[in-house]
Every structure is written in C-alpha cells, then in structure tokens.
N, C-alpha and C positions, 0 to 999 in steps of 0.2 A: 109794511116794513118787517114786524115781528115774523109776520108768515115768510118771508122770501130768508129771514134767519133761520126760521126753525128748518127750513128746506134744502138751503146748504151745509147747515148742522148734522142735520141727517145724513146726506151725502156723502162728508166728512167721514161720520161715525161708520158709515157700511165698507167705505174706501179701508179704514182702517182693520175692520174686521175681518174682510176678505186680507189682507194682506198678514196681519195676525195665521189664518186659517191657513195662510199657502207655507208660510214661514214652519209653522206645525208641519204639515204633510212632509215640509221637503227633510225638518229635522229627523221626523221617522222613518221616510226612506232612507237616509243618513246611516242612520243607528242601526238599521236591521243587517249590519255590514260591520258592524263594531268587535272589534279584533277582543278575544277572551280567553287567555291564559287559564288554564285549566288549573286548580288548585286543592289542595286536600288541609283540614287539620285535626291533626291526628287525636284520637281519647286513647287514657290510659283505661287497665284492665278488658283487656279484647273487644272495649263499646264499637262500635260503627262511628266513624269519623264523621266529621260535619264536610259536608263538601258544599255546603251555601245551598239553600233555597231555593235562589231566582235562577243561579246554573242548571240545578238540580231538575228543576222543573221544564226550564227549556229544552235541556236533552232528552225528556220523555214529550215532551212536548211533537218530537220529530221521531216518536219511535227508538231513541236510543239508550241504553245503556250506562249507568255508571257503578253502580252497587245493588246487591240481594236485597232479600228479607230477612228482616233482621232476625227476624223467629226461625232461623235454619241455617245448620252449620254448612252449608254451601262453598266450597271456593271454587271460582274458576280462573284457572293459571292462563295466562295470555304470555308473550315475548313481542316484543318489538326488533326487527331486524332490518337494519340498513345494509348492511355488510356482513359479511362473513368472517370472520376472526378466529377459525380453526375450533369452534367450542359446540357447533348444533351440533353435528355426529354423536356424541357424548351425552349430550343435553336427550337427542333423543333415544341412547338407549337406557338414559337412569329412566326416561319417559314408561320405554315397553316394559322396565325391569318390575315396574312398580304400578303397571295397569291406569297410569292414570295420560289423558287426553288435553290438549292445549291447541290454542289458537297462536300461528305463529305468524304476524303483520309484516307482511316482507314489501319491497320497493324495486322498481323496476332493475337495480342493481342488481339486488342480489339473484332475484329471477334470469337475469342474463347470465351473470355469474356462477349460480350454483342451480342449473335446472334437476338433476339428480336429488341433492337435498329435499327440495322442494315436493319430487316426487315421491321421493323417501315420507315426507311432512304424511302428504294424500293418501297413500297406500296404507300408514299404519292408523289410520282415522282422524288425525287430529284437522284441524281448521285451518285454512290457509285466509288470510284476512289481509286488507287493500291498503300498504302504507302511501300511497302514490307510484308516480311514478317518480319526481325528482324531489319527495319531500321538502314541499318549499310549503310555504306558511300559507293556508289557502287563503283566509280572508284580506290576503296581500297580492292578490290577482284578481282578473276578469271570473265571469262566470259559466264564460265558456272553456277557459282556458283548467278552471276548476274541473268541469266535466272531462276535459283531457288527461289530463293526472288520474285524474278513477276508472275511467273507459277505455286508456291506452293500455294501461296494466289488466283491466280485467279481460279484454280480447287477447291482451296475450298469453295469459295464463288457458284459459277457454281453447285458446287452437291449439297450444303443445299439450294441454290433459284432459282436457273435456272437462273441467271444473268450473263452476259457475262461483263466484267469490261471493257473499252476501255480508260479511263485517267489515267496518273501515274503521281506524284509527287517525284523526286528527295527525298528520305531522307537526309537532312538537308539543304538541296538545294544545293549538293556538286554533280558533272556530269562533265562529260565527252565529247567528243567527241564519241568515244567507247560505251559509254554505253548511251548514245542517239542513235545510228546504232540499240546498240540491241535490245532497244526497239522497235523503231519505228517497226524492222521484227518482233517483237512478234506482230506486230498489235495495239500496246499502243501509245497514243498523249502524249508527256511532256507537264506538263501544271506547271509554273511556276508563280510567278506575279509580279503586278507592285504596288503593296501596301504591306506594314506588321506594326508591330510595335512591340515592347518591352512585347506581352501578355502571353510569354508561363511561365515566371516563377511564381513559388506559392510565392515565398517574397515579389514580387512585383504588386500582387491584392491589392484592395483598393484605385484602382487610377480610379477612372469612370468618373472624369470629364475630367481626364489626356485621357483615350481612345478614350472620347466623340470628344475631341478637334483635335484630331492624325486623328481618322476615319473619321471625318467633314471637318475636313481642307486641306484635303489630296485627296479630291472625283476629278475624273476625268475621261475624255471620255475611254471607251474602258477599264477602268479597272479593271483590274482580281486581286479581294480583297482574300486576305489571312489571315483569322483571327482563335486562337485556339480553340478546345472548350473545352480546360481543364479551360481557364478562366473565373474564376465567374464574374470577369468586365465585361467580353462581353455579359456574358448570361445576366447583368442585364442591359445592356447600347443597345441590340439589336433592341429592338423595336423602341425605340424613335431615334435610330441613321438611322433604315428604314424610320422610316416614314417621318424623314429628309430629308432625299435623295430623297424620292420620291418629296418631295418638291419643290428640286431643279432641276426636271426636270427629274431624272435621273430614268431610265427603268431597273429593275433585271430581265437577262436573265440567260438560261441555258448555258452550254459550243457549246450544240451541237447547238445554235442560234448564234454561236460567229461570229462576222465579223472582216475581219481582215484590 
C-alpha cells in the first residue's frame, strides 16, 4: 500500500513540475514582447543621466545605442522627423554653417513628401535613419508586420538614392525585447537617447528661452541629443545653442564615430 502511495505521489509531483516548467517557458516567451517606454532621469551639473540598468543593458545587448562615454565630450545630434513643418531647410543650413553632421529619422511620410530634402540630408553627409514606415508602436504588431515598417522604408529610400539606411529609432520610443532581435537581424543599430524635451507639440512653441535653458543645461559626455524638427524653437534656438556647446568643450560627432 505505502509503495503504490509513494508511486502516485510521485506522479503527482512530476505532473506538477512539468506543468510549473511549461507555465515558465510560456511566461518568457510572453515577456520577450513586453512593451518598454523608453525613459531618461536627468543629473544636475552636466552628469550622464540614469536611463536604468536593465534598459540600458538590453539595448546593448542587440547592438544598440543609447549614450557615450562618459570620459568624452562627445555629442551626437540626431532629429526625429514625421513630417515636415517648413523648418529642416533651415535646420540644415545652421547644420553646414556650423560644420557639424546629424542623423535625421524620417518615416515613410516624410520620404514621399519631401524626396529633395531628404537628398538634400545625403549629399551634405549627415545620416538618414529608419523612423518606419507608419510609425506605429512596434511591439504592438506581428513580427512580420514589424519587418515591413523597416524593409518598406529602407527599399524605398535604396531605389530612389542608393543609400543603404543602418540606424532605426523606435517609434515613439516604445520596444521591446522582440523587436530589438528583429531588428538588430535586419542589419539596423537602435539608437535611442539620453537627452529630449517637451519640443514636439505645436501649442507649445514660443518657448526659446525655455528650449535654450533645457538643451544648455542638460549637455553631457556621450550624449545622444534627441531634438524635433517640426519645431520652430529649435530651428530658431539651433545655432546659438551649437555654438554654445562648442564652447563648452563639447565635439558633434556622427553615430558611426560613436564611443561607447
């Protein structure tokens, strides 16, 4: 009798632990899908901001990008562009006036809409970088549907200039674990950063001394600046906030001069 107990005990206990074990797997496949709002917080005196750990690590983890070394006064200027809002022209000539190169993240809109610019971007060196194509939140789609957003925009950039795109920026800085894997196999760097501020809405232009103070007060080694260019503050606060910096020591490199 004890034996035929200790026999379905056992049983029991394997029933349960495969079940436990399947329950695990399937919560990890779960989570390697789990939606992660990109987040910065900021130090005073020009420190290097905390952007978390476990983020931080992930996104190197896939090859990509979020902040320098802190031992070097490095900045690399990046824009995110959805649209067009009458201000890159401008943007890029305080860019030539001032010698200095930027990555500018554009999305299938603005590439239909403004092809010119865009070659305008190529010719004079700067980086042209993969916002999607309908910037929609990747880890809130399929993963095929992912690799469409990044492969529809980069063959189309590819056929009308001959430019192979190699950076992508999250749309709206929302990613994954998942869709960091798939890019990274498409060949694309995430590139993230460790500066932004408040400039993408239109009700809230007319603050240039508010952007001046945010992008001056906030310069630090290795940082990968984030600024829009739908905003007419930046286009009109760009020059005097470079030559600022240059001021203070600080060097605008390209992504592909990044140290990490």
């Amino acid at each position: 009798m004890n034996k035929k107990i200790l026999t379905i005990l056992s049983i029991v206990v394997f029933a349960i632990s495969f079940m436990v074990a399947s329950m695990s797997n399937k919560t990890k496949a779960t989570d390697i899908n789990q939606k992660i709002c990109w987040g910065i917080k900021r130090n005073d005196n020009h420190e290097q901001p905390d952007l978390g750990k476990e983020n931080t690590e992930l996104i190197k983890k896939y090859n990509g990008i979020a902040m320098g070394n802190k031992d070097s006064k490095k900045i690399y200027l990046t824009f995110d562009l959805g649209y067009e809002a009458g201000y890159t022209e401008k943007i890029l000539d305080v860019l030539k006036e001032n010698d200095v190169k930027a990555c500018f993240f554009i999305t299938a809109h603005y590439f239909n809409t403004q092809p010119d610019l865009v070659r305008r971007m190529i010719e004079e060196g700067h980086d042209v970088g993969n916002h999607t194509v309908n910037h929609k939140s990747l880890p809130e789609i399929s993963a095929d549907e992912v690799k469409s957003e990044v492969m529809n925009l980069h063959t189309a950039i590819y056929e009308e200039f001959g430019y192979e795109m190699k950076y992508i920026r999250p749309p709206k800085g929302e990613y994954s674990e998942r869709t960091l894997q798939i890019c990274n196999e498409l060949n694309y760097q995430t590139i993230m950063w460790s500066f932004a501020y408040d400039d993408w809405e239109e009700s809230k232009q007319g603050r240039e001394a508010y952007g001046k103070e945010k992008i001056l007060n906030n310069l630090h080694n290795g940082e990968v600046m984030l600024l829009h260019g739908t905003s007419k503050d930046n286009m009109n606060i760009l020059d005097e906030c470079i030559k600022k910096t240059k001021e203070q020591g600080y060097e605008f490199k390209k992504l592909e001069e990044f140290e990490q």
